[in-house]
Each structure stands twice: as structure tokens, then as C-alpha cells.
Biopython code that builds the backbone (N, CA, C, O; Angstrom):
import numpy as np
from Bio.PDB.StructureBuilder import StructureBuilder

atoms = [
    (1, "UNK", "N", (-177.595, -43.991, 12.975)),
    (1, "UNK", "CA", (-178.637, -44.364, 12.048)),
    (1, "UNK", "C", (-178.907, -43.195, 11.096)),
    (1, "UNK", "O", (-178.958, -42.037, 11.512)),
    (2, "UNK", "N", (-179.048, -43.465, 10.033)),
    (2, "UNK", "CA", (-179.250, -42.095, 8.567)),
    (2, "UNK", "C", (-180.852, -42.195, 8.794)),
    (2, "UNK", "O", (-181.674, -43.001, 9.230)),
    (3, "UNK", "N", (-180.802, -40.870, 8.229)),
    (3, "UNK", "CA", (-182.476, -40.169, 8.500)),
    (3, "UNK", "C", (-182.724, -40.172, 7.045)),
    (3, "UNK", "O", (-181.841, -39.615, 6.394)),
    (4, "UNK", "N", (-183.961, -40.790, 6.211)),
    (4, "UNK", "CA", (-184.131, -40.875, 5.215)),
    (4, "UNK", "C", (-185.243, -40.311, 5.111)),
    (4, "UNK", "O", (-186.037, -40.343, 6.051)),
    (5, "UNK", "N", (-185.485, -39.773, 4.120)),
    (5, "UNK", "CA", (-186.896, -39.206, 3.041)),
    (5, "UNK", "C", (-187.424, -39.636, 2.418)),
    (5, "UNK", "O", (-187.059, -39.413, 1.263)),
    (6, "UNK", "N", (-188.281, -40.283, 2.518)),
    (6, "UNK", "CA", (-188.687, -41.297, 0.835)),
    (6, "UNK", "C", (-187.852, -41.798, 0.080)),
    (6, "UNK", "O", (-187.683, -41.656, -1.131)),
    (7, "UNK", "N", (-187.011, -42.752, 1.275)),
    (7, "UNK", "CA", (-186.123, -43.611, 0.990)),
    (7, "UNK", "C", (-184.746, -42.919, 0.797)),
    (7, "UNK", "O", (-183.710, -43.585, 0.803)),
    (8, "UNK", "N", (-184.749, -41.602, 0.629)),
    (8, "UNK", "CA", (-183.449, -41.205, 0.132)),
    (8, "UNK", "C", (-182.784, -40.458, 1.666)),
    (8, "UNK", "O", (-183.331, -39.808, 2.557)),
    (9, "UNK", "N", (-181.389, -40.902, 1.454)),
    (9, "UNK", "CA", (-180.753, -40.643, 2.746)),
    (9, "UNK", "C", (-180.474, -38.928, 2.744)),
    (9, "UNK", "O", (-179.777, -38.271, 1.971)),
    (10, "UNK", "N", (-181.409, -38.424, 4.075)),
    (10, "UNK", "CA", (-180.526, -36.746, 3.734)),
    (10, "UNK", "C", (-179.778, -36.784, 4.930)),
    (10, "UNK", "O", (-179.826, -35.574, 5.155)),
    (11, "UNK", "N", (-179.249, -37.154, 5.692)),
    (11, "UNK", "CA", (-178.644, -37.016, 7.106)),
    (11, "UNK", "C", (-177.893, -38.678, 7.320)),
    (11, "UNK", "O", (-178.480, -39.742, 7.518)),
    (12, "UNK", "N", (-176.647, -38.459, 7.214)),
    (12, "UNK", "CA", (-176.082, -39.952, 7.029)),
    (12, "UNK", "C", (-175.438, -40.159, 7.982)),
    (12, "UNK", "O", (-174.967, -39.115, 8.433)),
    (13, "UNK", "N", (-174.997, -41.636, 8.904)),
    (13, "UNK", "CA", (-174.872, -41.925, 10.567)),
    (13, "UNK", "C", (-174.170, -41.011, 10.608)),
    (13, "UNK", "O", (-174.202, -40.556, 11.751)),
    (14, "UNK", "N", (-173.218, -40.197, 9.684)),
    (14, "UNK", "CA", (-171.745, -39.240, 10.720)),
    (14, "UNK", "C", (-172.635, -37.508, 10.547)),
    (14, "UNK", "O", (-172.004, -36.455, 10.457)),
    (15, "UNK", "N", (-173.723, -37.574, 10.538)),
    (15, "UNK", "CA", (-173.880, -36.103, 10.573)),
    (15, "UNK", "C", (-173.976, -35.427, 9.416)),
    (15, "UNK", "O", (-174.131, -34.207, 9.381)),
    (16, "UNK", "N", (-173.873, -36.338, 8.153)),
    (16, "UNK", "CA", (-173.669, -35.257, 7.292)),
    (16, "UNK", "C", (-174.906, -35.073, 6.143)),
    (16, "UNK", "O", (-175.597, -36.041, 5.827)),
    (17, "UNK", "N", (-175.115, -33.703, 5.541)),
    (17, "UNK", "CA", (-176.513, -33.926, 5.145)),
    (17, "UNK", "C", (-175.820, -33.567, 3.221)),
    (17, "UNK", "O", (-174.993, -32.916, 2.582)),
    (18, "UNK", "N", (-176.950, -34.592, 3.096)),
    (18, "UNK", "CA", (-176.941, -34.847, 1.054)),
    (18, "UNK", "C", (-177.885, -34.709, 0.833)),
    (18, "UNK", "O", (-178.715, -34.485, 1.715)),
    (19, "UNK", "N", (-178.105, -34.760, -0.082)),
    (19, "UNK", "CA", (-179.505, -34.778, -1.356)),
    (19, "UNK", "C", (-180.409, -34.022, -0.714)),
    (19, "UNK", "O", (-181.572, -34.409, -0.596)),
    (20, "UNK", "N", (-179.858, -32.514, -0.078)),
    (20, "UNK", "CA", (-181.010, -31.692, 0.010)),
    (20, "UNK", "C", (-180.958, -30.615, -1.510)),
    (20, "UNK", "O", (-179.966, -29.978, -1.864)),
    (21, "UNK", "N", (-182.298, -30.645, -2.226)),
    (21, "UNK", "CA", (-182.169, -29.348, -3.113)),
    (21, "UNK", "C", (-183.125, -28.934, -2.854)),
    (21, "UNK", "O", (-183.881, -28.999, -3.823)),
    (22, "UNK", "N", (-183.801, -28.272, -1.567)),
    (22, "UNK", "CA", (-184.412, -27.121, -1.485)),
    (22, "UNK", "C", (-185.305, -26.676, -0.484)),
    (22, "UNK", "O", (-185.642, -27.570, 0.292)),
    (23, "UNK", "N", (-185.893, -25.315, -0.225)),
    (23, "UNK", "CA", (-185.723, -25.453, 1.428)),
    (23, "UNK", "C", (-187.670, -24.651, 1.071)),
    (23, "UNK", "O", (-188.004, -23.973, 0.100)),
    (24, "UNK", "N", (-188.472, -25.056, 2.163)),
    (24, "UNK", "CA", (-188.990, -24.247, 1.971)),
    (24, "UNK", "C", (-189.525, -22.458, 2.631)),
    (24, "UNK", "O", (-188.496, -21.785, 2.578)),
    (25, "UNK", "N", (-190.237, -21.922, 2.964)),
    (25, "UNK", "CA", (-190.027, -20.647, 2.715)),
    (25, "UNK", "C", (-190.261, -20.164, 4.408)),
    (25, "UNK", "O", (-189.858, -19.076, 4.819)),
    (26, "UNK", "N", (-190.931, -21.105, 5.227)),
    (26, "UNK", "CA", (-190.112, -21.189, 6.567)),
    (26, "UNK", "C", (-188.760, -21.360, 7.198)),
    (26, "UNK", "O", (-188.210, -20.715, 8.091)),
    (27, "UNK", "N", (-188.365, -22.410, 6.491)),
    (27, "UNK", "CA", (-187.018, -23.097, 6.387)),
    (27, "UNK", "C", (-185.828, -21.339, 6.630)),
    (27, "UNK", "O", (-185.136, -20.797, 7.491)),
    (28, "UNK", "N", (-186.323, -21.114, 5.088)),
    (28, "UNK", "CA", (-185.308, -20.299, 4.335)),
    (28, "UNK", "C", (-185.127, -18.705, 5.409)),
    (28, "UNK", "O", (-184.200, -18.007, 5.819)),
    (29, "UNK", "N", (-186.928, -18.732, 5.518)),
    (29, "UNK", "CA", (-186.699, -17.534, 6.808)),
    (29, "UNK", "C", (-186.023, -17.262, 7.874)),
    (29, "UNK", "O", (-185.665, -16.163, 8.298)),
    (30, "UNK", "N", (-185.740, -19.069, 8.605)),
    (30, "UNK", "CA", (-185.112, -19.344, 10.030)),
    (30, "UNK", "C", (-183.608, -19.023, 9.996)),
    (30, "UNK", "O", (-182.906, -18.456, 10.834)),
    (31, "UNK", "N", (-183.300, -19.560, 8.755)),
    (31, "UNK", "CA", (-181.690, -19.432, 8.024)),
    (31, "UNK", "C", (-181.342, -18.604, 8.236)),
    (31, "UNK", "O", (-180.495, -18.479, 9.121)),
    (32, "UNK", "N", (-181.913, -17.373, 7.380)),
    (32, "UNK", "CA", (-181.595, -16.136, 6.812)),
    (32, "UNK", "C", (-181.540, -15.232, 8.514)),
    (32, "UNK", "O", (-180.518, -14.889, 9.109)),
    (33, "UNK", "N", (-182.820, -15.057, 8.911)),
    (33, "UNK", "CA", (-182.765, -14.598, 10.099)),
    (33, "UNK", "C", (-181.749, -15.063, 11.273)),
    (33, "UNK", "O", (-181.769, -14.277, 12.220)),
    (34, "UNK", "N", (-180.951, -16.052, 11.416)),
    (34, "UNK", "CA", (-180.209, -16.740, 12.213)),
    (34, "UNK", "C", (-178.830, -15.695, 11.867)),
    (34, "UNK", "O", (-178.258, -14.822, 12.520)),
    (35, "UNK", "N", (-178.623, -16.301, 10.433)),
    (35, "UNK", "CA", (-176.962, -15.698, 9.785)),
    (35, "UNK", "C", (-177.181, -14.024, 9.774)),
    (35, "UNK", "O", (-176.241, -13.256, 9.570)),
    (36, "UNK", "N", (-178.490, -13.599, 10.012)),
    (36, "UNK", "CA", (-178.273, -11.731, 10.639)),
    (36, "UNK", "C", (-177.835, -11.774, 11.621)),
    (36, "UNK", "O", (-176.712, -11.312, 11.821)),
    (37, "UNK", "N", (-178.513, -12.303, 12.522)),
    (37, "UNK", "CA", (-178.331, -12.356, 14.231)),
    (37, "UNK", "C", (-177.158, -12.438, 14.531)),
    (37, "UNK", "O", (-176.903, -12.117, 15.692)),
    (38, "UNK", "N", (-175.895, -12.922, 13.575)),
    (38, "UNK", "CA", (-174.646, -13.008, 13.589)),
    (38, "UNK", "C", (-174.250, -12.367, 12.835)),
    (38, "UNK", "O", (-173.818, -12.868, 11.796)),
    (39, "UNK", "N", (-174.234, -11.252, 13.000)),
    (39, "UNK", "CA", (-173.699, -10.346, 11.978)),
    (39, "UNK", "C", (-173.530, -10.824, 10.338)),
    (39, "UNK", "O", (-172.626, -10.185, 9.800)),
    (40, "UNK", "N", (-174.055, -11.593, 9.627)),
    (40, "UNK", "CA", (-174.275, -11.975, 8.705)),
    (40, "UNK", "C", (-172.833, -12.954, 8.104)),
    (40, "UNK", "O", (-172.311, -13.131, 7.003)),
    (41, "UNK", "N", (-172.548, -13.489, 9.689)),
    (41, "UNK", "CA", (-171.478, -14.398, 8.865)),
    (41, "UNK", "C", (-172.291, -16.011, 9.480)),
    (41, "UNK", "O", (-173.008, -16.036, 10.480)),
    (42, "UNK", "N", (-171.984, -17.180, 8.667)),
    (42, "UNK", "CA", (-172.067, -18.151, 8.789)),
    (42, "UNK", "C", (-170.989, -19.029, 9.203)),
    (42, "UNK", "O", (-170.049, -19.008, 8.408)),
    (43, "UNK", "N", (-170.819, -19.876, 10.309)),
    (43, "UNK", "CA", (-170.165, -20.700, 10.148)),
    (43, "UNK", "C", (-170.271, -22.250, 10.147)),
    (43, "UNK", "O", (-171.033, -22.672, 11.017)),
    (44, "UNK", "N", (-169.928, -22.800, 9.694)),
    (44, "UNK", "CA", (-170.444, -24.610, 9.385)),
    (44, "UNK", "C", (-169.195, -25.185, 10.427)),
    (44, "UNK", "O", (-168.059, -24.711, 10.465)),
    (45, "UNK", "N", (-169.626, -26.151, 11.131)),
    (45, "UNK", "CA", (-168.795, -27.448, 12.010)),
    (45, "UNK", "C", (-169.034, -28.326, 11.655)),
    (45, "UNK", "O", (-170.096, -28.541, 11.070)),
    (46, "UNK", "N", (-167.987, -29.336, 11.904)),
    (46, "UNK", "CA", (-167.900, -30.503, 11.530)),
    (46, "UNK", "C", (-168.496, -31.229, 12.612)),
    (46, "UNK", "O", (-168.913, -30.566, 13.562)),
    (47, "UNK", "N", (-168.603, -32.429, 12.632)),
    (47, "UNK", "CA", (-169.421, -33.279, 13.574)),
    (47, "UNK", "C", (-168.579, -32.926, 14.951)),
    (47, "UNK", "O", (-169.140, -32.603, 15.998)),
    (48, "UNK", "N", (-167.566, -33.004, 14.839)),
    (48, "UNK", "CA", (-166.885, -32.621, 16.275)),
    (48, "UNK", "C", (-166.462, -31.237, 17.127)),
    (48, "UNK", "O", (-165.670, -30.997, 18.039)),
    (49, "UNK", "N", (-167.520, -30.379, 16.255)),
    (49, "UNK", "CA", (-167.302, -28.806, 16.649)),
    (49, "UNK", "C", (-166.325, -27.967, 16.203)),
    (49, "UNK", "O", (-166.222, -26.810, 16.610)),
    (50, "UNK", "N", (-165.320, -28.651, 15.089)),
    (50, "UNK", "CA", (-164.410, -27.712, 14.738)),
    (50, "UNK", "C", (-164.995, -26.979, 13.495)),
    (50, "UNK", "O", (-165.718, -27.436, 12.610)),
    (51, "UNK", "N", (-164.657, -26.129, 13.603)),
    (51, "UNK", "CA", (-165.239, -24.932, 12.289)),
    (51, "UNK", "C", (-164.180, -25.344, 10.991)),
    (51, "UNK", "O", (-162.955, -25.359, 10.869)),
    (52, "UNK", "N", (-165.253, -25.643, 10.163)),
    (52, "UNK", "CA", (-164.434, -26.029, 8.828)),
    (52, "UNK", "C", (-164.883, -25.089, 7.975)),
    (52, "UNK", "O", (-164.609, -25.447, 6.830)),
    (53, "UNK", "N", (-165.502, -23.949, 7.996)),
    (53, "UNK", "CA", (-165.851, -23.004, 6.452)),
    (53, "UNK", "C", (-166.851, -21.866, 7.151)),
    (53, "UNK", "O", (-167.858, -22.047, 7.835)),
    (54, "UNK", "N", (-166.288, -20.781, 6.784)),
    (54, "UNK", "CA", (-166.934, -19.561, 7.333)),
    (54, "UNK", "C", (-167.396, -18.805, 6.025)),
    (54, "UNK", "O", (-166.586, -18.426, 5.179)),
    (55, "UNK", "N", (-168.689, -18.624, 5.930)),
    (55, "UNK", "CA", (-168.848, -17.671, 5.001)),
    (55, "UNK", "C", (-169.722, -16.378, 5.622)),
    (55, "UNK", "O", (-170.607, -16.414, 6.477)),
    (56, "UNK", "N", (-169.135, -15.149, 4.854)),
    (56, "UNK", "CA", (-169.264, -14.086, 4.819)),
    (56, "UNK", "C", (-170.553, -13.617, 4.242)),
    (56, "UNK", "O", (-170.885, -14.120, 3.169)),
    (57, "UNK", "N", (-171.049, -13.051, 4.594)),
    (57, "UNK", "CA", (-172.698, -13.005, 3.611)),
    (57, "UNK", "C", (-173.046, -11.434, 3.871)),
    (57, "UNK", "O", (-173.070, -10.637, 4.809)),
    (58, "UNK", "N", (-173.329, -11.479, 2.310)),
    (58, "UNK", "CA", (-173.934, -9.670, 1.838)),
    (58, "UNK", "C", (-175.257, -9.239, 3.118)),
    (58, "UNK", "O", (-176.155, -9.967, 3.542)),
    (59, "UNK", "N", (-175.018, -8.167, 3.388)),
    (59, "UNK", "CA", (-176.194, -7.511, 4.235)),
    (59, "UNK", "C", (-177.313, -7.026, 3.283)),
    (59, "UNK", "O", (-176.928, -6.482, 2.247)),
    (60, "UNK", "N", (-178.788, -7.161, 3.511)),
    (60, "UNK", "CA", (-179.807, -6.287, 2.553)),
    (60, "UNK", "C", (-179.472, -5.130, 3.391)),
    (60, "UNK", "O", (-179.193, -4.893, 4.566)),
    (61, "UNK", "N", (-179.707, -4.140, 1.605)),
    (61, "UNK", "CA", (-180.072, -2.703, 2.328)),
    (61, "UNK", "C", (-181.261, -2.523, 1.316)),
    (61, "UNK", "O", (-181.520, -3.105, 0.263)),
    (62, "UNK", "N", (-181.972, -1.388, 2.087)),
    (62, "UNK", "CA", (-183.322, -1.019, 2.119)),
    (62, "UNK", "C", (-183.222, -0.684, 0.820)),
    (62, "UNK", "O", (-182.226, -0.114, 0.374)),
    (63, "UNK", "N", (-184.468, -1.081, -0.050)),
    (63, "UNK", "CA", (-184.400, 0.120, -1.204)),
    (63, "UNK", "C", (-184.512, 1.389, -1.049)),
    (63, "UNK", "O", (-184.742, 1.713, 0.116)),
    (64, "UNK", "N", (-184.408, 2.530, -2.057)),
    (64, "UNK", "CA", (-184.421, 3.477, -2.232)),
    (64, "UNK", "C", (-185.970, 3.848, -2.050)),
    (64, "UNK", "O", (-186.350, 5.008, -2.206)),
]
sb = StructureBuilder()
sb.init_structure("model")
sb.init_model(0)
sb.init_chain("A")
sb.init_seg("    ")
for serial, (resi, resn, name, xyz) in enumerate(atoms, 1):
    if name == "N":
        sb.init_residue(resn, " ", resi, " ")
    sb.init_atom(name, np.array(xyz, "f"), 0.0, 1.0, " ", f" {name:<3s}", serial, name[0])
structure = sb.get_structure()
């Protein structure tokens, strides 16, 4: 069954998510803090656990 938003589908029966544009600033914190915890790489699976796209992601460094 697709998980809809005010009618609009963001999560469709196979798992897959659309018509998201934008996260808010909890959201974005959980993210961000997650892809550190892993050494700042991401990886995305497909519905069946195989890894289809790894991205690499810049580390913050402190300002000066």
C-alpha cells in the first residue's frame, strides 16, 4: 500500500520514495548526524538490501 500526503504519493507499494522536496530541520539533523556516525559515507539499498549507490560525503571542519 503507498503512503500518501495530501493525496500525493511519497512512498510507493515497492518502497520507493517521490515527491519529497524538503526535509525539515529535525529531519535534516537525524540525516546528517547518521552519515557521520559512518564515517561520512552514505549508502542507499534497494528494497531487497542490495546496495545500489554509495556516496561519499565532505567532512565539516571547524572554522578558523
Amino acid at each position: 500500500m503507498a503512503i500518501k500526503v495530501n493525496g500525493v504519493e511519497v512512498i510507493s507499494t515497492t518502497r520507493v520514495l517521490s515527491n519529497l522536496t524538503d526535509a525539515d530541520v529535525n529531519s535534516e539533523a537525524v540525516i546528517n548526524n547518521a552519515i557521520k556516525n559512518q564515517n561520512n559515507v552514505l549508502r542507499i539499498f534497494d528494497s531487497t538490501g542490495v546496495e545500489v549507490r554509495t556516496l561519499f560525503c565532505a567532512a565539516t571542519t571547524p572554522a578558523a
